[in-house]
VMD Tcl script that draws the C-alpha trace (Angstrom):
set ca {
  {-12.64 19.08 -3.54}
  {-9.15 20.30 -4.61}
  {-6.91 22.41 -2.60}
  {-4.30 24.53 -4.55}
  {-0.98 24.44 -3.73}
  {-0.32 20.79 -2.52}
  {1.56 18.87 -2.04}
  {4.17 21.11 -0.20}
  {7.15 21.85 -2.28}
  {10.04 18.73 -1.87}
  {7.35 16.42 -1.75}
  {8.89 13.25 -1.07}
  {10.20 11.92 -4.65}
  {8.76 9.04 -5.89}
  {8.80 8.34 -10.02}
  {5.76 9.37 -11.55}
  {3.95 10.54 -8.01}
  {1.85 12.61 -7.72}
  {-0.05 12.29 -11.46}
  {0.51 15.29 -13.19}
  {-2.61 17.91 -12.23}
  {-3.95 15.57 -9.41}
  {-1.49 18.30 -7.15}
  {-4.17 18.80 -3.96}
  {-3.80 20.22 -0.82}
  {-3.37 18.83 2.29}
  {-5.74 21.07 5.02}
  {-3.16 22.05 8.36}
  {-4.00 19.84 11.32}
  {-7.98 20.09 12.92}
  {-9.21 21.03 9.30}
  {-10.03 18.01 8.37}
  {-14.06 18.15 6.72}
  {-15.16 15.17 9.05}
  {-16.87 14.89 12.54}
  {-14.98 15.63 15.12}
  {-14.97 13.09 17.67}
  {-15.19 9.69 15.53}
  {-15.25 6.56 15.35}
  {-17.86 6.66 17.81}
  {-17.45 4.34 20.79}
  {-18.44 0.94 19.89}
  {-19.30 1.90 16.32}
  {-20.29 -1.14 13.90}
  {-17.92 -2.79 12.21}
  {-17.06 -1.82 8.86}
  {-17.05 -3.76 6.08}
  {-19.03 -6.19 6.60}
  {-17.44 -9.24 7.40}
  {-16.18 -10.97 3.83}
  {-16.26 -14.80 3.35}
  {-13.09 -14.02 1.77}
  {-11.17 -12.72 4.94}
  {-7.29 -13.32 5.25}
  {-6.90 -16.80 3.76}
  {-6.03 -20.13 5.36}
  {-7.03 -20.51 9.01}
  {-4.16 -20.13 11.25}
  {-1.91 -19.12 8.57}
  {-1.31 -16.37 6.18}
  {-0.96 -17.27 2.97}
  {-2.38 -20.55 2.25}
  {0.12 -23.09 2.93}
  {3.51 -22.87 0.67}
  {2.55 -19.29 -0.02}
  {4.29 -16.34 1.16}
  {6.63 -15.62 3.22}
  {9.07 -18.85 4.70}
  {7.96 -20.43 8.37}
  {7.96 -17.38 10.52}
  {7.22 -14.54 7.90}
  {3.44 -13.44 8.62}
  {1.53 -15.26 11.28}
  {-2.22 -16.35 11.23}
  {-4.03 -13.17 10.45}
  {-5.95 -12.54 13.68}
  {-10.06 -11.75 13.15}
  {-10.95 -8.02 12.54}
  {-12.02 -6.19 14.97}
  {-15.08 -3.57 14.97}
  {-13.72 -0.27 12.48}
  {-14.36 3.15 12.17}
  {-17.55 3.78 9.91}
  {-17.12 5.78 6.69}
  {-17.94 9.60 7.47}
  {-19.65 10.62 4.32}
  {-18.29 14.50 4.33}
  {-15.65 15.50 1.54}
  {-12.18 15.61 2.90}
  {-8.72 16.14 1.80}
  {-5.99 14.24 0.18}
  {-3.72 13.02 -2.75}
  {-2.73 9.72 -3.46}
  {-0.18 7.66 -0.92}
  {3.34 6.80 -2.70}
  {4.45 2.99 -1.69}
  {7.10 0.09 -2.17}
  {8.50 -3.02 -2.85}
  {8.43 -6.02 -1.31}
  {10.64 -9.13 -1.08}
  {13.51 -11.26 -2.70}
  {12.68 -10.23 -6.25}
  {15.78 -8.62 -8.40}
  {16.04 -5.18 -8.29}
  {15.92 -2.95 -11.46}
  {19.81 -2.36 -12.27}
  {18.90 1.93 -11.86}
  {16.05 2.91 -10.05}
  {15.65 6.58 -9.61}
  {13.70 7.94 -6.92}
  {14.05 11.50 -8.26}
  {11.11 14.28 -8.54}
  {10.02 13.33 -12.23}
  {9.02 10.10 -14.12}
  {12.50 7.97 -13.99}
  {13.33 4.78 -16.06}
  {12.64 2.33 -14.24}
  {14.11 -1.02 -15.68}
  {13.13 -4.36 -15.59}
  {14.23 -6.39 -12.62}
  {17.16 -8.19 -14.07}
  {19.99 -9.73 -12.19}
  {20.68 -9.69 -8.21}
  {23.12 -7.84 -6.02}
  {26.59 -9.04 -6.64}
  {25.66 -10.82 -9.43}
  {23.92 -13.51 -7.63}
  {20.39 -15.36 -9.11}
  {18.75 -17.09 -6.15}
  {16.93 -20.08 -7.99}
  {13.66 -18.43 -5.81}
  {11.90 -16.28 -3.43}
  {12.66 -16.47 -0.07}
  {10.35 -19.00 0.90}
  {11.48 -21.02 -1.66}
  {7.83 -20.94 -3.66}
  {8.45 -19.13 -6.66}
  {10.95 -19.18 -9.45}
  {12.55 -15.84 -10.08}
  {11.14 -14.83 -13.72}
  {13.09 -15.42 -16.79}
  {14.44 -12.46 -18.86}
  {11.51 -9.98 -18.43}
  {10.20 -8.02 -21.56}
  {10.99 -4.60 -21.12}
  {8.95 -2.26 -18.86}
  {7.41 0.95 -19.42}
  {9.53 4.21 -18.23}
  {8.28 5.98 -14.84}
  {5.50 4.92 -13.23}
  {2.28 4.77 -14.23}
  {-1.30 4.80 -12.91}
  {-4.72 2.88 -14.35}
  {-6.83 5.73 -13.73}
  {-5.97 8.57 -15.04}
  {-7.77 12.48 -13.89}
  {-10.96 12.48 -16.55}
  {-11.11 15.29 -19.62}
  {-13.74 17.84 -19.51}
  {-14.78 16.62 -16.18}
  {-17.97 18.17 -14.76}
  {-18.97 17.27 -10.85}
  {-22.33 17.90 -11.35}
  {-22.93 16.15 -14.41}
  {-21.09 12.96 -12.81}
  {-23.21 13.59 -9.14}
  {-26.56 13.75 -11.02}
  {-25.81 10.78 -12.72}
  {-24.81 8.85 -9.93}
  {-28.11 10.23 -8.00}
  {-29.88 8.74 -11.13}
  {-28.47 5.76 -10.64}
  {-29.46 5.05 -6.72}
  {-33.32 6.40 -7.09}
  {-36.29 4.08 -7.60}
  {-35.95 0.65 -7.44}
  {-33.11 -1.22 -7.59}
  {-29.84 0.60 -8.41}
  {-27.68 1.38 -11.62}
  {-24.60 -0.33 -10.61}
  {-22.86 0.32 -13.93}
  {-23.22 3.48 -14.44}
  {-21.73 3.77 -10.96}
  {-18.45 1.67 -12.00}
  {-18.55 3.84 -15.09}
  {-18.35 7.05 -13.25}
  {-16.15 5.96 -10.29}
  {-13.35 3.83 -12.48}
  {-13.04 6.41 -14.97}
  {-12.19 9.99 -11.85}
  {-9.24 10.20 -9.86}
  {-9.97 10.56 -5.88}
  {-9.26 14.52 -6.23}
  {-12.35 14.32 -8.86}
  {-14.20 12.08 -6.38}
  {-13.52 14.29 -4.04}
  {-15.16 17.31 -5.98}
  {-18.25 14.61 -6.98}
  {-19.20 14.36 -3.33}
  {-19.07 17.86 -2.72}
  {-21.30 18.56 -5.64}
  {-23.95 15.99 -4.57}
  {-24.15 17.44 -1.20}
  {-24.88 21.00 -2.55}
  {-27.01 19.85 -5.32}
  {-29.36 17.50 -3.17}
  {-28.50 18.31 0.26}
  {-27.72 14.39 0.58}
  {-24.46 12.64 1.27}
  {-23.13 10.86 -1.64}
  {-21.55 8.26 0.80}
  {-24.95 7.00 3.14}
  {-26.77 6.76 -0.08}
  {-24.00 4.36 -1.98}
  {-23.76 2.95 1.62}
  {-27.19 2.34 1.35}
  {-27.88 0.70 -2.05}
  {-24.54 -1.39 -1.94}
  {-23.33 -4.06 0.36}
  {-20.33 -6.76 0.84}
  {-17.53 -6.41 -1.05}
  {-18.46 -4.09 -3.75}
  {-19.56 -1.56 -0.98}
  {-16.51 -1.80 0.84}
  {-14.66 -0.72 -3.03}
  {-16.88 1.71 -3.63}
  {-16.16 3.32 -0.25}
  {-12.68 2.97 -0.59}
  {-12.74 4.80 -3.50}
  {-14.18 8.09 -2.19}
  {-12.30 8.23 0.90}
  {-9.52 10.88 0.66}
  {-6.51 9.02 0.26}
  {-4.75 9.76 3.12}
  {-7.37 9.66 5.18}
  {-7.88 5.78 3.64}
  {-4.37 4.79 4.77}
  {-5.49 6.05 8.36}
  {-8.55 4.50 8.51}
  {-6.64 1.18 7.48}
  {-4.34 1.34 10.37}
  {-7.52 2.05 12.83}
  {-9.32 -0.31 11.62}
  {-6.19 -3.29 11.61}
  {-5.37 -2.23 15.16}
  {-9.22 -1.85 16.52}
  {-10.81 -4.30 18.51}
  {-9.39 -7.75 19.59}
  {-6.56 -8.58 17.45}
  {-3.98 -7.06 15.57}
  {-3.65 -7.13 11.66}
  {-0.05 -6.63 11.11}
  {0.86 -6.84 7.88}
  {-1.59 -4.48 7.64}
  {0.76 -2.21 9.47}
  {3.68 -3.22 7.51}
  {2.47 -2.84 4.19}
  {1.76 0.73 4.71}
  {4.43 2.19 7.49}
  {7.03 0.45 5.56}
  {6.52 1.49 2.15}
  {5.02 5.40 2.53}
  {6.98 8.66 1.87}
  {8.04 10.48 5.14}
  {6.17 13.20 4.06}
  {2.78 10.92 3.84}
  {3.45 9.41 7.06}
  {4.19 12.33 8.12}
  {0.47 13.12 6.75}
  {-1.30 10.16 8.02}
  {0.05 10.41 12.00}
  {-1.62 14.07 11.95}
  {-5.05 12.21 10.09}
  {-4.90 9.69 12.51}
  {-5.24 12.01 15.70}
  {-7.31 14.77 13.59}
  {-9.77 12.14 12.23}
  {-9.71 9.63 15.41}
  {-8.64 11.74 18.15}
  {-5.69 8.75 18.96}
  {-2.25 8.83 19.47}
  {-1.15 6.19 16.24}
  {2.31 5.97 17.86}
  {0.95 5.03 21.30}
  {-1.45 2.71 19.20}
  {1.32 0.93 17.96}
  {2.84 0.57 21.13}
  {0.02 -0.71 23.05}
  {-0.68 -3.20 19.95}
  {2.21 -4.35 18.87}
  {5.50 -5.42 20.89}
  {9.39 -6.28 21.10}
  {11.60 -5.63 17.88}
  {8.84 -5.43 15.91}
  {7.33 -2.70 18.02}
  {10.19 -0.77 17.72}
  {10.51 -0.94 13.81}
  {7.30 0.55 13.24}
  {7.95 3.25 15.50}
  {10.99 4.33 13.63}
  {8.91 4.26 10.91}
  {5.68 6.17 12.21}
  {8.46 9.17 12.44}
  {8.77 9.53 8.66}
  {12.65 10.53 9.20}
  {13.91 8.33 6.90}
  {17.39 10.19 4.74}
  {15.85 11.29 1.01}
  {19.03 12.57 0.00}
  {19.01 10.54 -3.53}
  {23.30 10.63 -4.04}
  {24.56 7.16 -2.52}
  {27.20 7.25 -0.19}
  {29.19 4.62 -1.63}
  {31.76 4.12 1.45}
  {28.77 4.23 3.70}
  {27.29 1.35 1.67}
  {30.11 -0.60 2.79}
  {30.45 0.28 6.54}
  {26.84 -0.36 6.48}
  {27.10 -3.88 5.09}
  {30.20 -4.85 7.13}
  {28.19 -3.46 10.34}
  {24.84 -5.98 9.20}
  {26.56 -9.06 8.65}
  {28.62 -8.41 12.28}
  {25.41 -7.95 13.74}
  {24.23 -10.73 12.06}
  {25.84 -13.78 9.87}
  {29.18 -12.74 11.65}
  {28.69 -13.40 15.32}
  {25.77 -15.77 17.64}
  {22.71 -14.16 17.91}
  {21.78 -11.05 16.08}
  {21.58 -7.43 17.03}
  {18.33 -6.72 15.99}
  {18.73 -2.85 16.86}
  {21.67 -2.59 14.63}
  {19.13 -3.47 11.55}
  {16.47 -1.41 12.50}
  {19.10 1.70 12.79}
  {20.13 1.21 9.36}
  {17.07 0.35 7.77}
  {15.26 3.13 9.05}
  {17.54 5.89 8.69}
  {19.25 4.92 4.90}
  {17.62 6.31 1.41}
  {16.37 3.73 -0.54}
  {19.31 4.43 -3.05}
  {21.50 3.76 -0.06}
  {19.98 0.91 1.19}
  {19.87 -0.20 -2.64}
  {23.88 -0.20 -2.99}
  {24.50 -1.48 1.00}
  {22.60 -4.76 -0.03}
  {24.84 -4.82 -3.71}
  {27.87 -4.41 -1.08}
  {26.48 -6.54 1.19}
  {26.03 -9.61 -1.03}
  {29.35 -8.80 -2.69}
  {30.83 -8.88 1.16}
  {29.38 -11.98 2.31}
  {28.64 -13.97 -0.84}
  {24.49 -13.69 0.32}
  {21.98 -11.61 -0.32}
  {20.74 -9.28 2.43}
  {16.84 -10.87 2.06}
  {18.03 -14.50 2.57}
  {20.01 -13.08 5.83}
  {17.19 -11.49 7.24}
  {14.95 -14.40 6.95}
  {17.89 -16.42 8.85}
  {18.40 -14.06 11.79}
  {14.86 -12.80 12.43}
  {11.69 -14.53 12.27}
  {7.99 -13.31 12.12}
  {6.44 -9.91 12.02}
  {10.00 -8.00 12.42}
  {11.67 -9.86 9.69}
  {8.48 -9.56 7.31}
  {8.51 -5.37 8.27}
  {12.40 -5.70 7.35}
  {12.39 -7.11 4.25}
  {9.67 -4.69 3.00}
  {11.94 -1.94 3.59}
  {14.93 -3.43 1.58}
  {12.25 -4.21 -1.05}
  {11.98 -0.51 -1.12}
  {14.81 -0.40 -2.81}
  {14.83 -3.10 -4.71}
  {11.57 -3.39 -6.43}
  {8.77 -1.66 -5.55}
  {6.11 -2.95 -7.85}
  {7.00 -6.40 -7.06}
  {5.91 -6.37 -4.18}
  {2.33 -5.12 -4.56}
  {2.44 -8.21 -6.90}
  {3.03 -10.63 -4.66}
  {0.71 -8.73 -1.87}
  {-1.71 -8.82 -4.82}
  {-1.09 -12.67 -5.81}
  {-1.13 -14.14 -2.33}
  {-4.43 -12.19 -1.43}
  {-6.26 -14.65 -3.87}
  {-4.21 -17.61 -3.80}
  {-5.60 -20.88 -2.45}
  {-8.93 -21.16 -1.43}
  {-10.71 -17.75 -0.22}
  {-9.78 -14.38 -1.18}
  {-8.39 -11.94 1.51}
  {-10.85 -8.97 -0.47}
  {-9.63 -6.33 2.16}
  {-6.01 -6.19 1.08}
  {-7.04 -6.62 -2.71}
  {-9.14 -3.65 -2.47}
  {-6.47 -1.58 -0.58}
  {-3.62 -2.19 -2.85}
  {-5.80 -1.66 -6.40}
  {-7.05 1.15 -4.83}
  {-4.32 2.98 -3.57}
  {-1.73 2.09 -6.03}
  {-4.32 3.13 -8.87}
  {-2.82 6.48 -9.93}
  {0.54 5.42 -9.06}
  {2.28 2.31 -10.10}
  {-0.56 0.07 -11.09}
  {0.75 -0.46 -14.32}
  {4.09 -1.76 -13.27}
  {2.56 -3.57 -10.72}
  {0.72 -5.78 -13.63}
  {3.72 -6.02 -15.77}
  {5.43 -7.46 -12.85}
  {2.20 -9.68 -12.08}
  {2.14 -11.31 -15.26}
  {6.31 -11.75 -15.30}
  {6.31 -13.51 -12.19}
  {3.25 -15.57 -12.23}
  {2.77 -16.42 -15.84}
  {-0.83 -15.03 -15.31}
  {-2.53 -11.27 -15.71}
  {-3.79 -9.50 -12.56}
  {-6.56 -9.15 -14.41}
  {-7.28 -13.15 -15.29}
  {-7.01 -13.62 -11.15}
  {-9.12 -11.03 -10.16}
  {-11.96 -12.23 -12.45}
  {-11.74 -15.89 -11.30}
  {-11.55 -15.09 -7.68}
  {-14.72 -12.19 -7.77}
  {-17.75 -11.63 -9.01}
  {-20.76 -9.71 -9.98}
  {-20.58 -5.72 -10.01}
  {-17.42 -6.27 -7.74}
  {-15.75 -8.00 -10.24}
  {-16.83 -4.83 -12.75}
  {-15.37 -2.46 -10.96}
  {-11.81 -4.34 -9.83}
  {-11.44 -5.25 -13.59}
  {-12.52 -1.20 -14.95}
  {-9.96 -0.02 -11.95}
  {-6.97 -2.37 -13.41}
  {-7.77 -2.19 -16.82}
  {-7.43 -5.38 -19.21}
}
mol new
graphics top color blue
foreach p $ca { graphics top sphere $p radius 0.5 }
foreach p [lrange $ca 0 end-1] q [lrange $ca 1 end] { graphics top cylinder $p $q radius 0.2 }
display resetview
């Protein structure tokens, strides 16, 4: 169901975000279309548990995989997660990030409109580390050239009709058995705003909930997808921190991958979803789940605060770099609080030409610092933000490659990633795919899934 007038004018600028005509609003705080008062207590768990889960026992990725000894720990088990409400709700698409050690495009923009954004080329200061961090994966060679802006895989459909689309979706769940592609057809092919409208249409039309009766004809993976796919996206980044801080256990990089690479104005979005939706605190979530340095990064972050002044301070650049390596490389021990007051405050463009100063100053890049002086969840949450400015697609690649490297496939963060960087940056997310693994996202995901699953991640991505 759209909502004129959103986003808010100075929505955060991102290239390329939001698609052009997917603008929806963003309903004021207690608004939001679904039940008050959920989760219930000691709802089910939601999905249902995956054979895939987060791969390699006791270690995450599979071993030589990302990031170097002390990046992300064994992936605790997932705990019980809200349930899908199946009402209509509210929402347009979540903006993201980049992720680590790759070489930055020479001029990123992070202005309103679609910017060129270049193929990663060289490194800051000139420098080429031989690999990731981690030391797993050769940088890529001379990458061809990449396509301006940013660009989604699914695009809003033409001459789109909500009850056309909801009849033949309730066509394809009645009798026996169920019409799974003409479900993937319908689904791949509308942006969320247009699911969105779908789900309102079904409701009115056949006084049913779209949601319990996909729920109810799918199961596994391709149900978890499918479900992904209609929740509002905002309300799907909220749900994802519930879920990866519900029960016994904490899923991390769950937190880091989307506190460290959203907008302040869709964090800002998400907190209020997050106590509308599940009547929590997500701030005092975070506290009572998470601990120490690393505790106190994603707090700065849950404030969406960050500086989105895009001019780059050029002297500040420096005082910023001299101040990291003195709190760092320069002295014994590190003062941790003197990186998380830089990296959560700067623009990316500033944080962009403190690590060119930086590596200039100290003749090493920032990345390779950070995985010397910190170690674990903090320095994993740390280098996602520099990756910010560096490269954002890259880093959804990497998420992307490591969820189905090695034996298993973590499903839950290959679902969350296609889906929510979809109508965003999904095409230079596979450019950079194929550039740094010699391999199409698309080749992967069809080895690693199957069945109707396997239909829809493939229609999503696009060949």
């Amino acid at each position: 169901m759209s909502y004129p007038g959103y986003p808010p004018t100075g929505y955060p600028p991102f290239p390329g975000y939001p698609p052009a005509g997917q603008e929806s609003s963003f309903p004021s705080p207690g608004q939001y279309p679904y039940p008050s008062g959920f989760p219930p207590m000691g709802g089910g768990a939601y999905p249902p548990a995956t054979s895939g889960g987060y791969p390699g026992a006791g270690g995450y990725p599979a071993p030589g995989g990302y990031p170097a000894p002390g990046g992300y720990p064994g992936a605790p088990q997932p705990g019980g997660a809200p349930a899908y409400p199946g009402s209509q709700g509210f929402g347009a698409p979540p903006g993201g990030a980049g992720f680590s050690g790759y070489p930055q495009p020479p001029s990123q923009s992070y202005g309103g409109g679609p910017a060129q954004v270049p193929v990663p080329g060289g490194f800051p200061g000139g420098q080429m580390p031989s690999q990731y961090s981690g030391g797993q994966v050769p940088y890529p060679s001379q990458p061809s050239a990449m396509t301006q802006g940013t660009q989604g895989t699914v695009q809003p459909a033409a001459n789109f009709d909500a009850l056309r689309d909801a009849e033949i979706l309730r066509k394809a769940m009645k009798g026996f058995g169920t019409d799974e592609q003409a479900i993937v057809d319908v689904v791949s092919n509308r942006s969320n705003d247009q699911r969105q409208q779908i789900k309102a249409a079904f409701k009115t039309m056949y006084g049913k909930d779209l949601i319990k009766d996909l729920k109810s004809e799918l199961s596994g993976n391709m149900e978890e997808l499918i479900l992904a796919l209609f929740m509002p996206s905002t309300y799907y980044d909220a749900w994802s921190l519930r879920k990866a801080m519900q029960g016994a256990g904490t899923q991390e990089c769950v937190l880091i991958e989307i506190l460290c690479t959203r907008t302040n104005q869709e964090i800002r979005e998400i907190v209020r979803c997050y106590q509308s939706e599940f009547g929590r605190d997500l701030e005092k979530d975070i506290r009572s789940d998470t601990s120490g340095h690393f505790e106190r990064l994603l707090v700065s972050m849950c404030q969406g605060n960050r500086d989105e002044n895009q001019s780059v301070n050029h002297q500040m650049a420096q005082e910023d770099a001299q101040r990291l390596y003195q709190a760092g490389e320069g002295r014994l021990g590190t003062d941790e609080s003197c990186f998380n007051m830089v990296l959560a405050t700067r623009s990316f463009p500033q944080l962009k030409a403190m690590m060119e100063a930086y590596s200039r100053m100290a003749n090493r890049d920032l990345l390779s610092s950070v995985s010397r002086e910190f170690s674990g969840y903090v320095e994993s949450g740390l280098k996602a933000i520099l990756q910010c400015a560096l490269n954002r697609p890259a880093f959804f690649a990497e998420r992307l490659y490591y969820s189905m490297k090695g034996a298993g496939t973590d499903d839950s963060t290959l679902v969350r990633i296609v889906v929510t960087r979809s109508e965003i940056d999904l095409v230079q997310i596979k450019q950079m795919f194929t550039q740094m693994y010699q391999k199409t996202l698309s080749t992967m995901i069809a080895s690693d899934t199957s069945g109707d699953y396997r239909k829809l991640l493939l229609a999503i991505v696009g060949q």
